[in-house]
N, C-alpha and C positions, 0 to 999 in steps of 0.2 A: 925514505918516503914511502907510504903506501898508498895503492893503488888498487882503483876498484873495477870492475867487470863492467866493460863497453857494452851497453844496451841498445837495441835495434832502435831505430827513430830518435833517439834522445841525442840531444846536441852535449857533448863531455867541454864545458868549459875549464879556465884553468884560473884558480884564485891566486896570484901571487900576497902570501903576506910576510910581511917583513918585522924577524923580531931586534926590535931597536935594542936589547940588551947586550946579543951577540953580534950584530949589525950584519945575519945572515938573513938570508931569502929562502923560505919554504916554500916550495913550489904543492898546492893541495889543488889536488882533483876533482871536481865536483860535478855530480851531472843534473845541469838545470832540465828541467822538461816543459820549455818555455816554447806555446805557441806563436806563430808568426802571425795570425789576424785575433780580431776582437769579434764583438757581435756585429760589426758592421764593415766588418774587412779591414779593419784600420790593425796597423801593425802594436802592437802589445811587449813592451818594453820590459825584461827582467820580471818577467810575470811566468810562473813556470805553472803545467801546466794541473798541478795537485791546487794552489788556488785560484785557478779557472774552474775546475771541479766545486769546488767550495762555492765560490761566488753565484757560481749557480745553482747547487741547491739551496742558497740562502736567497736567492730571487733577488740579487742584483747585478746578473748580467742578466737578460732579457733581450727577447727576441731574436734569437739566434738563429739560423737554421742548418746549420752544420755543425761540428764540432772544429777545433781548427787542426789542420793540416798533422799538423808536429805532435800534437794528443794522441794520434788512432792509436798510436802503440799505449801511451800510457794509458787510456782509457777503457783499451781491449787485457792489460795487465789487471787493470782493476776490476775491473768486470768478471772477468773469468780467477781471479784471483781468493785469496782467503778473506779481503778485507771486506769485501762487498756483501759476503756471507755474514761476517761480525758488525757489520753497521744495521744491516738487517734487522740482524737479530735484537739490536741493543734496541730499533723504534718495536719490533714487535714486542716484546719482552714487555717494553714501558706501556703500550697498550694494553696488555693483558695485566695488567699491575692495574692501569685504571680501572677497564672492567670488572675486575675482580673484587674493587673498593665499593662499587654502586650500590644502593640500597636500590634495588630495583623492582617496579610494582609488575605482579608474576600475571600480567592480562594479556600478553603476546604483541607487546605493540613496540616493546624494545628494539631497535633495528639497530646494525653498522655496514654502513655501505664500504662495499670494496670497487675501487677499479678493477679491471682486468689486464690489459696489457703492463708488463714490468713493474703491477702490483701483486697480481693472484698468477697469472701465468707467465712464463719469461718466454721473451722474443730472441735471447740471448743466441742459439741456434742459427736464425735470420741476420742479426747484424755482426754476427761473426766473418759473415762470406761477405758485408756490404760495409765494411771498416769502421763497424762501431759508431756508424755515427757520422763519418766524412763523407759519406756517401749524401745527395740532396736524397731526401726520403720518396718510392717510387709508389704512390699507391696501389699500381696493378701489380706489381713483382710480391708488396707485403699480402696482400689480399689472398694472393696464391698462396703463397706460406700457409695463411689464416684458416684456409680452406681445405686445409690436408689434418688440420685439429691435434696436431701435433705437441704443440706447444708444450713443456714441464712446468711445471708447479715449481712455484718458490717457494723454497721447501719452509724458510720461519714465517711464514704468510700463509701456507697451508696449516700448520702449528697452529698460529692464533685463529683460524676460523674453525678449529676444531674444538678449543678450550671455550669458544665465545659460544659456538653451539651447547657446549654441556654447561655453559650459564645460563642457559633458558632464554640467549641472546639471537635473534633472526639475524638473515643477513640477506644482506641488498647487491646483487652487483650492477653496478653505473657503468658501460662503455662506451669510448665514441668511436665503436667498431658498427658498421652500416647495419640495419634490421636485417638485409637479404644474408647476413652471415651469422644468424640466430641456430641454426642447425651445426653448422662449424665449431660455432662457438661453446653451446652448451654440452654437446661433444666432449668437446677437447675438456670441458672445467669436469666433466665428469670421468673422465680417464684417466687422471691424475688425485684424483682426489676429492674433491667440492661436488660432494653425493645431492645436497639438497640444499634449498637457497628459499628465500619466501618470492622472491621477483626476480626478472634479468632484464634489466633495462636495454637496448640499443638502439641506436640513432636512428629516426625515421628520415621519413623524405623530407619533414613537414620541417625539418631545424635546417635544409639546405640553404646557404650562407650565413647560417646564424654560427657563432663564435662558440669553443668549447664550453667555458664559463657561461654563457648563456643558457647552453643545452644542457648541460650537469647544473644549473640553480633552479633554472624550470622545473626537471624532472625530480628534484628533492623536493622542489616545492608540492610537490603532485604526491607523494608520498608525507608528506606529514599534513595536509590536507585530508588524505586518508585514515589519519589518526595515528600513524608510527611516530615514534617520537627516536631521531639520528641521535645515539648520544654517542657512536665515532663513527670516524669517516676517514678511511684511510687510500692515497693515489700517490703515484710516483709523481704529478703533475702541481703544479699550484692551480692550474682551473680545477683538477679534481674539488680543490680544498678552499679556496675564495667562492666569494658572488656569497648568494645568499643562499639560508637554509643549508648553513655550508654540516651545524650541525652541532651538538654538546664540547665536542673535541676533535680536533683534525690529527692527523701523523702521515709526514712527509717519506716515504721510503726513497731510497739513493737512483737516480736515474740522470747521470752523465749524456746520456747518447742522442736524447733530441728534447726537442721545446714546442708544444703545445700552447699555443695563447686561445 
């Protein structure tokens, strides 16, 4: 019988299967990584928790506001792990393939909007101390984070804003980080990397109650109004990437850890 390495958080189930030829019992080890709540607290049955991950960056789990329980390790593995590095890179990689196909008219009015949180900068450093995700999100604790301009650069997201610049492509960033964190912020994107930008969009007073998706379809709209023309639009979020004027092409990068409506 072999046997695998007992992982922190994960539940080690045990599959009895029986081969009917020898009419013996192999006893096989397996480790489900199956959450105990759903997006509404309801218990989640043999559901582990790599297509919880999935389901939601395919946008049909929805409206979550935690991650569940039993995930933070598997989601703190992934995160900080190799694979999140090569998922990355696979959407940025396809982006830069796109841009690179354009026949593009050279009048400076090309734009691709970037997010900024856990698209252009990683928060990863913050929800490392705040379980990935399990934590309910505290906006005066992240703010403080936000304020110290800390944040790294995601390094295949830094890549593609660098190849998109030497395509004579502008670039936009959209965030629904508060305006009073415009000094923090442009900071931090210039410390890391992201030297020059044609706009930095962030959330005034004037979107207060208004919905993510509202506030990022508005403010695209406001930009192509001005005569840019999004032909990508890249956010860890789906409000990044719906509503309208959403833009020529969207690209969803991997973000497990919270849900933005």
């Amino acid at each position: 019988m072999k046997t695998f390495p007992v992982l922190p958080l994960f539940f080690l189930a045990t599959l009895v299967a029986t081969n009917q030829a020898s009419d013996s019992a192999v006893s096989h080890q397996i480790h489900l990584l199956r959450p105990k709540t759903g997006s509404h607290g309801s218990h989640v049955p043999r559901v582990s928790c790599l297509s919880w991950r999935l389901a939601v960056e395919t946008h049909n789990i929805i409206g979550w506001k935690t991650i569940p329980a039993a995930c933070e390790g598997y989601v703190g593995h992934y995160m900080l792990g190799h694979q999140y590095r090569k998922d990355s890179k696979a959407i940025t990689y396809e982006a830069y393939l796109y841009a690179k196909s354009l026949n593009l008219t050279k009048d400076g009015k090309n734009l691709w909007v970037f997010d900024v949180d856990e698209t252009t900068l990683s928060n990863l450093p913050y929800y490392a101390r705040h379980g990935f995700g399990v934590e309910v999100f505290n906006p005066t604790l992240f703010n403080e984070w936000v304020s110290k301009s800390t944040a790294p650069a995601l390094p295949e997201s830094l890549k593609l804003y660098k190849k998109l610049l030497a395509l004579g492509i502008k670039v936009a960033f959209l965030t629904g980080r508060p305006e009073s964190y415009r000094k923090a912020t442009e900071t931090n994107l210039k410390n890391v990397g992201y030297h020059t930008w044609e706009t930095a969009i962030l959330k005034d007073s004037s979107y207060a109650g208004k919905t993510s998706l509202f506030y990022k379809s508005s403010e695209r709209e406001k930009l192509e109004k001005k005569g840019y023309r999004i032909i990508g639009n890249m956010g860890d979020q789906w409000t990044d990437l719906l509503g309208t004027n959403a833009g020529n092409r969207t690209f969803k990068v991997p973000d497990p850890m919270y849900y933005i409506s």
